[in-house]
C-alpha positions as CSV (number, residue, x, y, z in Angstrom):
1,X,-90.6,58.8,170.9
2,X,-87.6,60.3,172.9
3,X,-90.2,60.2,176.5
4,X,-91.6,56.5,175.4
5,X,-87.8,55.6,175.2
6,X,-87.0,57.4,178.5
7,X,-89.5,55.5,180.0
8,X,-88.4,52.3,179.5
9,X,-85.0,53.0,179.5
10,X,-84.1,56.2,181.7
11,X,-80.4,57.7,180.6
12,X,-77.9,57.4,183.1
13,X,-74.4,59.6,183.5
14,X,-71.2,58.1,181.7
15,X,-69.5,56.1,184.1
16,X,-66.4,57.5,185.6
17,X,-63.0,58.0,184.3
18,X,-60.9,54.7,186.0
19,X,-57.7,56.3,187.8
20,X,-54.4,55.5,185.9
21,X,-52.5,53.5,188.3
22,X,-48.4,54.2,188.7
23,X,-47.2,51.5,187.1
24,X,-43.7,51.4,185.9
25,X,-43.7,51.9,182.7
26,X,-45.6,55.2,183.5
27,X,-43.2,56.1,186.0
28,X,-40.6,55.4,184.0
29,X,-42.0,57.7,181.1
30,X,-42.4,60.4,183.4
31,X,-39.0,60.7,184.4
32,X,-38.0,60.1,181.2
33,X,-39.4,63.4,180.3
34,X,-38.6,65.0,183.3
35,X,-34.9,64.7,182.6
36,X,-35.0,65.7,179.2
37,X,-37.1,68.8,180.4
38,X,-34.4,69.9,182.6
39,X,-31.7,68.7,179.7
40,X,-33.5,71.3,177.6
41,X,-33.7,74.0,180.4
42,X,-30.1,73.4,181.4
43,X,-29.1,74.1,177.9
44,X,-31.2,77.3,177.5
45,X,-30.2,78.4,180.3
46,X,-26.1,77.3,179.6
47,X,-26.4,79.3,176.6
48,X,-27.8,82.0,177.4
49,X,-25.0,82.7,180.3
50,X,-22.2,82.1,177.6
51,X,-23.8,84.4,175.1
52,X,-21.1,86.7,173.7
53,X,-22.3,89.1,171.4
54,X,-18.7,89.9,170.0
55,X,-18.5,86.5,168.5
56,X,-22.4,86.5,167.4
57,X,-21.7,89.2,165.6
58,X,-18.4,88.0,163.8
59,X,-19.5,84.4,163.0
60,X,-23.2,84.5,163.1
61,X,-23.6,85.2,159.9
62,X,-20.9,83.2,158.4
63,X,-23.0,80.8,160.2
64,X,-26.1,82.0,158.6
65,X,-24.2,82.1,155.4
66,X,-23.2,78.1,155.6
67,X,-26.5,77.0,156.3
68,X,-27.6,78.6,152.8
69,X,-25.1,76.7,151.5
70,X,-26.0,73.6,153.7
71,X,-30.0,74.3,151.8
72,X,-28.9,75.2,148.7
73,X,-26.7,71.6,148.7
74,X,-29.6,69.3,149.5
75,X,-31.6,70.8,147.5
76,X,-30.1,70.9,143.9
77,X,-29.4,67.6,144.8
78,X,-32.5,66.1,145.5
79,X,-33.8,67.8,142.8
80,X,-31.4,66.3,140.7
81,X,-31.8,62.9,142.2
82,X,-35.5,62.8,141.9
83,X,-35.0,63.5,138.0
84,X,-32.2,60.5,138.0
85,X,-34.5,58.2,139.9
86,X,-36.9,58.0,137.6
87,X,-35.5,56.1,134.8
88,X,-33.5,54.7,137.2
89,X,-36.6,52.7,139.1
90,X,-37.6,52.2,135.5
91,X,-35.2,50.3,134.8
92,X,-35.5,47.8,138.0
93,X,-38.7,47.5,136.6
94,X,-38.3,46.5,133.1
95,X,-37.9,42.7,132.1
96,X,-35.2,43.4,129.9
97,X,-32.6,41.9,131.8
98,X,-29.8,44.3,130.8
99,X,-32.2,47.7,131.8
100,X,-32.7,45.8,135.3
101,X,-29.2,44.2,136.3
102,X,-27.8,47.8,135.3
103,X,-30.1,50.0,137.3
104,X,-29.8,47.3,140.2
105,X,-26.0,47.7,140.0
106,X,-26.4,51.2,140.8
107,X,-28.8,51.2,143.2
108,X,-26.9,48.0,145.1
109,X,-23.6,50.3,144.7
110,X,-24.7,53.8,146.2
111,X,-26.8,52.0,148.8
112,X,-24.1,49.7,149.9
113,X,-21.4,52.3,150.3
114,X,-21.1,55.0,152.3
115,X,-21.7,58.6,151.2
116,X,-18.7,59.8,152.7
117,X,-16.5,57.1,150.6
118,X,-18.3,58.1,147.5
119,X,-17.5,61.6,148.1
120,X,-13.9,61.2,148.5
121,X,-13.5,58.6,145.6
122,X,-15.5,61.5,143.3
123,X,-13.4,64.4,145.0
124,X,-10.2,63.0,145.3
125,X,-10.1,59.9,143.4
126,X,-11.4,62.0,139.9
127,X,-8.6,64.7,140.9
128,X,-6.3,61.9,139.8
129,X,-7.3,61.4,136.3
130,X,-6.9,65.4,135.8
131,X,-4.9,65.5,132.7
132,X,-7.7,62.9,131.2
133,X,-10.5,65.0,132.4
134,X,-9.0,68.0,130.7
135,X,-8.9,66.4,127.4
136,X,-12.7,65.9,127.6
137,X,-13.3,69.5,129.3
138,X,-15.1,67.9,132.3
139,X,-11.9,69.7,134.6
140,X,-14.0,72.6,134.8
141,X,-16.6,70.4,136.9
142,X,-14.7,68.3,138.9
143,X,-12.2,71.0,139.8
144,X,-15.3,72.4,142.0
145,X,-15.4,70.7,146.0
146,X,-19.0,71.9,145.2
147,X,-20.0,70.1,141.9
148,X,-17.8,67.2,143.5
149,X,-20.5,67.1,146.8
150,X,-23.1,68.0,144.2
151,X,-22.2,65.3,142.0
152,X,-21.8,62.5,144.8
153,X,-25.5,63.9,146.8
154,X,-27.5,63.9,143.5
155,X,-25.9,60.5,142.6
156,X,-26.5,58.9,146.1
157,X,-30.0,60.0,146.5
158,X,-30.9,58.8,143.5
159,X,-30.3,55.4,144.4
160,X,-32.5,55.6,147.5
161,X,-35.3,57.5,146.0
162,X,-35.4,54.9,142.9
163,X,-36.2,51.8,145.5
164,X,-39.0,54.3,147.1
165,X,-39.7,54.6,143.9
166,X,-40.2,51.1,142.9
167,X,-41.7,50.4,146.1
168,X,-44.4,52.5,145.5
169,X,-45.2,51.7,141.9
170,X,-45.4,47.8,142.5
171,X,-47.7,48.8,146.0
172,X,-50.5,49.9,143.3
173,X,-52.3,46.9,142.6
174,X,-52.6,45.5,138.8
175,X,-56.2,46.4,138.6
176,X,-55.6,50.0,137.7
177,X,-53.4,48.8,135.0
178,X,-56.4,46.4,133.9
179,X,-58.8,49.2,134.0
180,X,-56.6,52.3,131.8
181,X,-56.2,49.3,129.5
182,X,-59.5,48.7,129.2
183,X,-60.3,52.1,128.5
184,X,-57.9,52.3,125.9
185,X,-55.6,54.0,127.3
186,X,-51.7,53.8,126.6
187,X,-49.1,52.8,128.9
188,X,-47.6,55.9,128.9
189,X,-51.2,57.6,129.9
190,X,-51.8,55.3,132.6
191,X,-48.1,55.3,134.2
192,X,-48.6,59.6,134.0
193,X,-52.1,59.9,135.4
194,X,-53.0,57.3,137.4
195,X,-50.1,55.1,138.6
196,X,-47.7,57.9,139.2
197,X,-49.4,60.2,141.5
198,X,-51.5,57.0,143.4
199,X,-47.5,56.1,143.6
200,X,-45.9,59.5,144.7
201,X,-48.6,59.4,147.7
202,X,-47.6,56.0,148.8
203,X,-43.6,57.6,148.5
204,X,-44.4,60.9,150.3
205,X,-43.3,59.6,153.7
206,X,-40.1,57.7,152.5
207,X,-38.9,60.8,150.6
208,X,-39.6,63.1,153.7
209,X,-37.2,60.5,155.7
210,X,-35.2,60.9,152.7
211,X,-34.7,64.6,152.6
212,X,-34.2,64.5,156.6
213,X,-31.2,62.1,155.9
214,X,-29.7,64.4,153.1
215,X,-29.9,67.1,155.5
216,X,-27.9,65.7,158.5
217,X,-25.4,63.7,155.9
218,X,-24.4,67.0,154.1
219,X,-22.5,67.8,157.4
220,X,-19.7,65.7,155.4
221,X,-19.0,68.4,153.0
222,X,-16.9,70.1,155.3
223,X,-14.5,67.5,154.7
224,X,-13.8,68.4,150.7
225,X,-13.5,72.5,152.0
226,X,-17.1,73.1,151.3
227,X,-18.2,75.8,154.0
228,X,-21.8,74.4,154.3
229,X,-22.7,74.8,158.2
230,X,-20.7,72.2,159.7
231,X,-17.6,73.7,157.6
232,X,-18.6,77.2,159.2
233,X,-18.8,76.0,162.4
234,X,-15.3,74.1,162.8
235,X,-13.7,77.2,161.7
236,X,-15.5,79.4,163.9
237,X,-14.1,76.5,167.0
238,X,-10.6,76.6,165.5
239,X,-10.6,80.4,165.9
240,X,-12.3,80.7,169.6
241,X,-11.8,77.2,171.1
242,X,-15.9,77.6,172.4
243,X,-17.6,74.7,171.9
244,X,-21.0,76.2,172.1
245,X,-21.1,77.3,168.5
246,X,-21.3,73.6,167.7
247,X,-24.5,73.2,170.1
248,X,-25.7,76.2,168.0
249,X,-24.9,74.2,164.4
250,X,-26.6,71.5,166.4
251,X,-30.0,73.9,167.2
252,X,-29.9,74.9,163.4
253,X,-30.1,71.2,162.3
254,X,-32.7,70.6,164.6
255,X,-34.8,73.4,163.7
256,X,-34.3,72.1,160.0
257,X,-35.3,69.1,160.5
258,X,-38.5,69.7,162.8
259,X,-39.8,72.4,160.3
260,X,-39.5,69.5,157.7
261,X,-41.0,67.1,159.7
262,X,-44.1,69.4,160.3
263,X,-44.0,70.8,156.4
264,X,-44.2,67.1,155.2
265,X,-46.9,66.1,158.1
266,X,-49.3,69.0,156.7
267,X,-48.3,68.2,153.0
268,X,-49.6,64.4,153.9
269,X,-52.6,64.9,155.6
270,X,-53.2,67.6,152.6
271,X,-53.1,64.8,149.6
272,X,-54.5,62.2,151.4
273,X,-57.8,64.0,153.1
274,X,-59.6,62.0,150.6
275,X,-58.6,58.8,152.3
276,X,-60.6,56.8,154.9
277,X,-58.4,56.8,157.9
């Protein structure tokens, strides 16, 4: 078969590669890169001439120290916040009108302000209501500038991560509530095993941007005396005047948020494999 084909039709080479021309946009992208190549050199190179191991050694790991705390703060709090969202995208679900207007109040009130705002108003603002706070016992809580960032995080977060939420669980279409129904199964059943999860993979992205946005926002903390590693790094500048250890807060958040980026690009390509792309 393969000579008779041959023979009537003899295989040729692929045709050449057509040359990429220089046109401007391509010239444009190389230098593009070319400066941020040497941006990235110069600042390797910058840092490794001002490198002082006398000050490493005093306030690296105080530096080390706040970026636990920076970790441990974004994550009890999206933690928490995914636990809030839930009943919280519930509720701009429901047709009860009172579940819905009340869970959109909250969501149109932590997205529409900002997180700094909400953290002074729960840190400072509560701090004014002390003497009616200790009749209750919550004085104990609120008395903390970490349960106050803690507090205002998980509260904040929830907001967003009930409209991914809700995005995702409308983006499921009817059908699969049709079908569970029709093989008797209970709301309950079907929301748990098949809306949810077809849901959460839809979310996955969003709640990667999500966590990214929790991580460069909790630089705020600093402000309410919380020595995450923003708050380490201004009082390692007020102490030597070098501004470099704020380049090096800057390198930690970058390395942060590239290692989640990556984390959440393998976790995606992991639950979705079974997906025609």
């Amino acid at each position: 078969m393969t000579s008779v084909i041959d023979a009537y039709a003899p295989s040729e080479p692929a045709p050449p590669v057509p040359p990429r021309p220089w046109t401007r946009s391509r010239i444009a992208g190389v230098l593009i890169m070319a400066f941020w190549i040497a941006a990235g050199a110069g600042l390797i190179f910058y840092l490794a001439a001002a490198w002082d191991s006398d000050k490493v050694a005093r306030y690296g790991p105080r530096l080390f120290s706040g970026l636990q705390t920076t970790l441990a703060l974004v994550g009890i709090s999206v933690v928490a916040g995914a636990i809030l969202s839930v009943p919280v995208a519930l509720g701009r679900l429901s047709k009860n009108p009172v579940f819905s207007r009340l869970a959109f109040g909250y969501v149109y009130l932590f997205r529409g302000t900002p997180l700094i705002a909400q953290l002074f108003l729960i840190y400072y603002g509560l701090g004014s209501f002390r003497p009616q706070l200790e009749a209750v016992g919550l004085w104990v809580f609120f008395r903390d500038a970490w349960n106050c960032a803690v507090f205002a995080f998980s509260l904040n977060t929830a907001a967003y991560q009930a409209e991914i939420l809700r995005g995702a669980i409308e983006s499921v279409p009817t059908g699969q509530w049709e079908a569970a129904k029709a093989l008797g199964l209970s709301r309950l059943q079907t929301f748990r095993k098949i809306i949810l999860p077809q849901a959460l993979i839809v979310a996955l992205r969003p709640y990667g941007n999500e966590l990214i946005l929790m991580i460069k926002g909790s630089a705020i903390v600093a402000l309410v005396t919380v020595l995450d590693l923003m708050g380490e790094t201004r009082r390692a500048f007020s102490r030597t005047y070098d501004f470099q250890v704020y380049i090096w807060a800057a390198v930690f958040y970058f390395v942060i948020v590239e290692a989640l980026r990556n984390i959440w690009n393998a976790l995606e390509a992991r639950l979705t494999r079974h997906l025609v792309r």
